[in-house]
C-alpha positions in Angstrom: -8.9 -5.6 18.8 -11.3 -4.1 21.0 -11.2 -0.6 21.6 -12.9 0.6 25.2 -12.8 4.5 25.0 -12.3 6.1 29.0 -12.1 9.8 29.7 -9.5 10.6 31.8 -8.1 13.6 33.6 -6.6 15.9 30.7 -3.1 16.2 30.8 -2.9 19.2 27.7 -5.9 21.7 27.0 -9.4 20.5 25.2 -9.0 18.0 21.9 -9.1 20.8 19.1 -9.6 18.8 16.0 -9.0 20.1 12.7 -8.8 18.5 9.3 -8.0 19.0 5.6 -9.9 18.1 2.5 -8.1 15.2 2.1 -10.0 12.4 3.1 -13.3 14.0 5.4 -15.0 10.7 5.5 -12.0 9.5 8.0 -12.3 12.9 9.9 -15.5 12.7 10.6 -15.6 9.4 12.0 -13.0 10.5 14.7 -14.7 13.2 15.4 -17.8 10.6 16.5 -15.6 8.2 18.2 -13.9 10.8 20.7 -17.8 12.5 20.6 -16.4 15.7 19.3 -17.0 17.8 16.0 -14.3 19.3 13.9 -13.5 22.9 14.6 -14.3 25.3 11.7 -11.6 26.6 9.7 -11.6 27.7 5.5 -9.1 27.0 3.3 -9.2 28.6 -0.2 -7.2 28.2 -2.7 -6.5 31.4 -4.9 -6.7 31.7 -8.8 -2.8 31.7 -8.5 -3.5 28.1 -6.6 -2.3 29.5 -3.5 -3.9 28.4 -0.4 -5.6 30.6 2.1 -6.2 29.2 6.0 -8.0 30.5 8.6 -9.8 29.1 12.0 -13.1 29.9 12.8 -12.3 30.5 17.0 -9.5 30.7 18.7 -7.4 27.9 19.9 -4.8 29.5 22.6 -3.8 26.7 24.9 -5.8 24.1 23.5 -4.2 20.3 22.4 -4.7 20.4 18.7 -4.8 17.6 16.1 -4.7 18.1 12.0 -6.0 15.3 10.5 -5.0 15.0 6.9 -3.8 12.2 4.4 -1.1 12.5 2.1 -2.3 11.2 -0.8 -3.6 12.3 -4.2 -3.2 15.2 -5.1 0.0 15.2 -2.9 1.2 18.5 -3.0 -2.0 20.4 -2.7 -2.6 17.7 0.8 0.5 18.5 2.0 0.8 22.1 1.8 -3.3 22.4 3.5 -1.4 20.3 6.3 1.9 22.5 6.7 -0.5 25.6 6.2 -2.9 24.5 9.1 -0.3 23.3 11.2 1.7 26.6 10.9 -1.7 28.7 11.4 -2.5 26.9 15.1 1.5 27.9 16.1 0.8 31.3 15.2 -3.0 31.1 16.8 -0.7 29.9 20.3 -1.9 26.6 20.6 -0.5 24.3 24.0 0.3 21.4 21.4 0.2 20.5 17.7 -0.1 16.9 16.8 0.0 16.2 13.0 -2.2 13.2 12.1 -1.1 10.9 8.9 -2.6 8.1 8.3 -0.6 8.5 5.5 2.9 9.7 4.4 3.6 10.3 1.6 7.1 10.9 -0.3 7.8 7.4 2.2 9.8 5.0 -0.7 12.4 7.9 -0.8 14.0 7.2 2.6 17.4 6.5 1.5 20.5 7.7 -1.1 20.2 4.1 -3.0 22.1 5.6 -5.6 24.0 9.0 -6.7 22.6 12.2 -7.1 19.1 11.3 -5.8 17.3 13.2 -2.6 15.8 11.9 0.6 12.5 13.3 0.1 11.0 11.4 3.5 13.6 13.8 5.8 12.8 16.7 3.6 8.8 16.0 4.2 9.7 15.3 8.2 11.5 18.4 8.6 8.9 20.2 6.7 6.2 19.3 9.0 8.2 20.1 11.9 9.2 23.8 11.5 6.4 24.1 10.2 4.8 23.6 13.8 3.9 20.2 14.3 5.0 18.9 18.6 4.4 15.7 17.5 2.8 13.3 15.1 0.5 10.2 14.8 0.8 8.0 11.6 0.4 4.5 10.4 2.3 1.6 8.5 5.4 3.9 7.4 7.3 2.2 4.3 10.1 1.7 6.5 10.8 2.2 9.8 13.9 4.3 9.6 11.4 7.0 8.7 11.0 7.7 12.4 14.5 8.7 12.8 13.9 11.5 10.4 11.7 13.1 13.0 13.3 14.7 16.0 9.8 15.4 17.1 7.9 12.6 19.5 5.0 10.6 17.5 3.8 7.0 17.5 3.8 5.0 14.3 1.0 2.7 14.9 0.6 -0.7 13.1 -3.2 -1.6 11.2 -2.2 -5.1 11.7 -4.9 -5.5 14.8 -7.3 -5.1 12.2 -6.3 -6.4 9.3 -5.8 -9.9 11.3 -9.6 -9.7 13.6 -10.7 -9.5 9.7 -8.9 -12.3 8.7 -9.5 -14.9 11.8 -13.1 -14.3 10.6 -12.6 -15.7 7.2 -10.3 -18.8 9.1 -12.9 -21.0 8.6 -12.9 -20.2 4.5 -9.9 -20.9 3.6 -8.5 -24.3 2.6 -5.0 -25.2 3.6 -4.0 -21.0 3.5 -0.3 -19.5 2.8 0.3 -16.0 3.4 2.5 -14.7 0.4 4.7 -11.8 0.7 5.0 -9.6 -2.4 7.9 -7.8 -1.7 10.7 -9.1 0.5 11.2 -6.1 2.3 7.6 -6.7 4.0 8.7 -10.1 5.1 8.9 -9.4 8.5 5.4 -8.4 8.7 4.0 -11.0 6.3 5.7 -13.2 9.1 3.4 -11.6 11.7 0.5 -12.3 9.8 1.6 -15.8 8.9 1.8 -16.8 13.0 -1.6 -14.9 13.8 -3.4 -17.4 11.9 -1.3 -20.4 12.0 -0.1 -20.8 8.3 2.9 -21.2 6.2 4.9 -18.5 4.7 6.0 -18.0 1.4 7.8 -15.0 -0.5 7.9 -13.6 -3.7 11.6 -12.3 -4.9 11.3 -9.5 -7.4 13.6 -7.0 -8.5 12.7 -3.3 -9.4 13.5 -2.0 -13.3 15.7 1.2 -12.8 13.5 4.1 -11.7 10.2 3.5 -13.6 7.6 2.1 -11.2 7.8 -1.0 -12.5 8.9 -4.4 -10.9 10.2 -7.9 -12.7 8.9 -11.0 -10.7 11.9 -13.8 -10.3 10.1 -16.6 -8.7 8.2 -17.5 -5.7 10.0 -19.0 -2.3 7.6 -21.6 -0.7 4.7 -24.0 -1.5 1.2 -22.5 -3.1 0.0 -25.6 -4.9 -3.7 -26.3 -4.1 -3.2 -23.9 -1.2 -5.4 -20.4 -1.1 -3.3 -17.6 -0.7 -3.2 -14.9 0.9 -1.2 -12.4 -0.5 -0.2 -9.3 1.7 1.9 -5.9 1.2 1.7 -2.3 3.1 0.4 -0.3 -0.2 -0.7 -0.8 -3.7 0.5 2.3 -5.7 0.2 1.0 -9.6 -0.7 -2.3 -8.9 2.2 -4.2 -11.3 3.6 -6.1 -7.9 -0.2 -7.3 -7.5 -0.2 -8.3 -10.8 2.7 -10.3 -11.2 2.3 -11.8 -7.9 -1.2 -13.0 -8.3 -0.3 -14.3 -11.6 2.9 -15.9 -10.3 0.8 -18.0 -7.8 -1.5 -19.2 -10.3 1.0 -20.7 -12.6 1.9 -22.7 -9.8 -1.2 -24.2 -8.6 -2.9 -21.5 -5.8 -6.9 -22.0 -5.7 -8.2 -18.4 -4.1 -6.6 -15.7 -3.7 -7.2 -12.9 -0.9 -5.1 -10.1 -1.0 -4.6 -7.4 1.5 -2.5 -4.0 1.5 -2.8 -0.9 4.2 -2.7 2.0 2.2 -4.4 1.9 -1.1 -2.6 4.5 -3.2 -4.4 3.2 -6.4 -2.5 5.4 -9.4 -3.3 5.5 -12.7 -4.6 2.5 -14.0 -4.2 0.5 -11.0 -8.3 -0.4 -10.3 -8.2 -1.6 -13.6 -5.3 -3.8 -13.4 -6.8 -5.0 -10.2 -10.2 -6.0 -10.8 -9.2 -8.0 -13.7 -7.1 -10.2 -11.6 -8.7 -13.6 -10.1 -9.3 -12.4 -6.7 -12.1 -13.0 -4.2 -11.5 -10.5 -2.0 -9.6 -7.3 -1.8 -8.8 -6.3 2.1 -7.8 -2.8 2.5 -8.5 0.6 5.1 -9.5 4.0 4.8 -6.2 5.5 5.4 -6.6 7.1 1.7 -9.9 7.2 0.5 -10.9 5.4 -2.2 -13.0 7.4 -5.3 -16.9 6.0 -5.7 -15.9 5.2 -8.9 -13.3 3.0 -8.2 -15.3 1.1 -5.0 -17.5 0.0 -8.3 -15.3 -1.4 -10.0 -14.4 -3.8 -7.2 -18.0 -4.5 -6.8 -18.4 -6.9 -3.6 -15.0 -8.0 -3.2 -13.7 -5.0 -1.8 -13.9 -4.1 1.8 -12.8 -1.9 3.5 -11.9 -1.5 7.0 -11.8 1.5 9.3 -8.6 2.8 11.2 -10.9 5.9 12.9 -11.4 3.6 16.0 -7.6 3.2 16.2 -6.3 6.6 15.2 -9.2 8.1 17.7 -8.1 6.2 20.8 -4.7 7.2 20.1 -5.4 10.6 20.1 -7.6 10.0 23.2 -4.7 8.6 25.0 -1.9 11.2 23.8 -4.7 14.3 25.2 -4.8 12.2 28.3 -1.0 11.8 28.5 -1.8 7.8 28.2 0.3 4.7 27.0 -0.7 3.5 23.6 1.4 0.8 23.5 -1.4 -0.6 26.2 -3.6 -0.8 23.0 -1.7 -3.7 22.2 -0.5 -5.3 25.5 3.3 -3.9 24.9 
């Protein structure tokens, strides 16, 4: 997908941008596509682990953005980002635009059984009083998320470029399937499937109670002698990886290339990973990912940026632009 950046007339005040220490890599490389540099601020967190916030100039009338991921160490992200969001409201800023590439809390979106919270609507509200006008995320769990908000955003898709990577690697790959791990993403393993001209086949799995664990039934389509492509929106512990690359083995796959969004990466996930019989690992920056994890995956792993994506997007939202242009819709 290529990405032309245009200033325009301003619509809102001068792009303030400010981020957490969540993932600065990402920051930093906005900051260089829309040729700006992130506005000073400290945040310091007490002895009592309370966090302290405070900008380093004014931003009265300016359009502000808060770039911060919600990943590990969750809480500690997400109150820097409530804390900085509520410190521009008080600071009178024209426009606060929290920017997630991404959200955490995002499997609890629904009562699937008694007595349990929706902790997505609690973490939506949250971000909302706590000042955010709007917010900017990508690849949300599910999209009923957005009805949680009753604050404008866009939820952008990586899919542009997760798919320029893969019609690269076209020529590679001997009579491909795209594999869905988890039914609920079939509809965008369908996506995937069409961009490339391949088959689609799905994995039908069933979750064990609450525990984070999954139990493969069997797999819906034809792998034999086929390389697979196996894609989902995040790996959190890795077991669905697991079970699925294993599962397309045992009936006849040759390579397999998998590729997720968001690579949450708990615990022993890397581990579980890099053992598997995988040539490549496809994956973004949307949480960044610890040196000494990238070892492990030696060359296999790449990684692909979404600052390009998430920076024209704020671009266009300073500009009072369409982003659904981005992507001829």
């Amino acid at each position: 997908m290529p990405i032309v950046h245009q200033r325009h007339e301003l619509m809102y005040g001068d792009i303030k941008l400010y981020a957490g220490t969540s993932s600065p890599e990402l920051a930093g490389q906005i900051a260089q596509y829309l040729d700006l540099r992130l506005c000073g601020r400290d945040i310091i967190q007490f002895p009592n682990e309370n966090l302290f916030v405070k900008l380093h100039s004014s931003v009265r009338g300016q359009d502000c953005y808060v770039i911060q991921t919600t990943s590990a160490p969750v809480h500690r992200n997400l109150m820097e980002m409530l804390i900085l969001l509520q410190t521009l409201r008080l600071d009178s800023a024209a426009r606060i635009t929290a920017v997630i590439p991404y959200l955490c809390y995002a499997r609890s979106d629904k009562k699937d059984q008694p007595r349990v919270p929706i902790t997505a609507r609690l973490v939506a509200d949250m971000i909302e009083v706590a000042g955010a006008d709007r917010y900017i995320t990508l690849d949300l769990h599910a999209g009923q998320i957005q009805g949680f908000f009753s604050i404008p955003g866009d939820v952008v898709s990586t899919f542009y470029i997760l798919i320029e990577h893969l019609k690269t690697l076209r020529d590679q790959f001997y009579h491909p399937v795209v594999v869905t791990a988890d039914l609920g993403f079939a509809k965008k393993a369908r996506n995937f499937a069409v961009s490339i001209d391949t088959p689609l086949a799905f994995i039908e799995k069933r979750r064990i109670s609450n525990e984070n664990k999954t139990e493969a039934m069997t797999i819906i389509g034809d792998v034999n002698n086929r390389d697979v492509i196996i894609v989902d929106d995040e790996v959190d512990s890795g077991s669905s990886m697991v079970t699925a690359v294993n599962l397309v083995k045992e009936n006849g796959a040759r390579d397999v290339y998998m590729i997720f969004v968001h690579p949450v990466l708990s615990g022993a996930a890397t581990e579980r990973l890099t053992a598997l019989p995988v040539k490549q690992f496809i994956t973004t920056d949307t949480i960044p990912i610890p040196p000494e994890k990238r070892a492990r995956f030696g060359d296999r792993l790449r990684i692909l940026s979404v600052a390009p994506l998430l920076g024209e997007i704020i671009c266009r939202a300073n500009e009072g632009r369409s982003v659904g242009e981005m992507f001829n819709e």
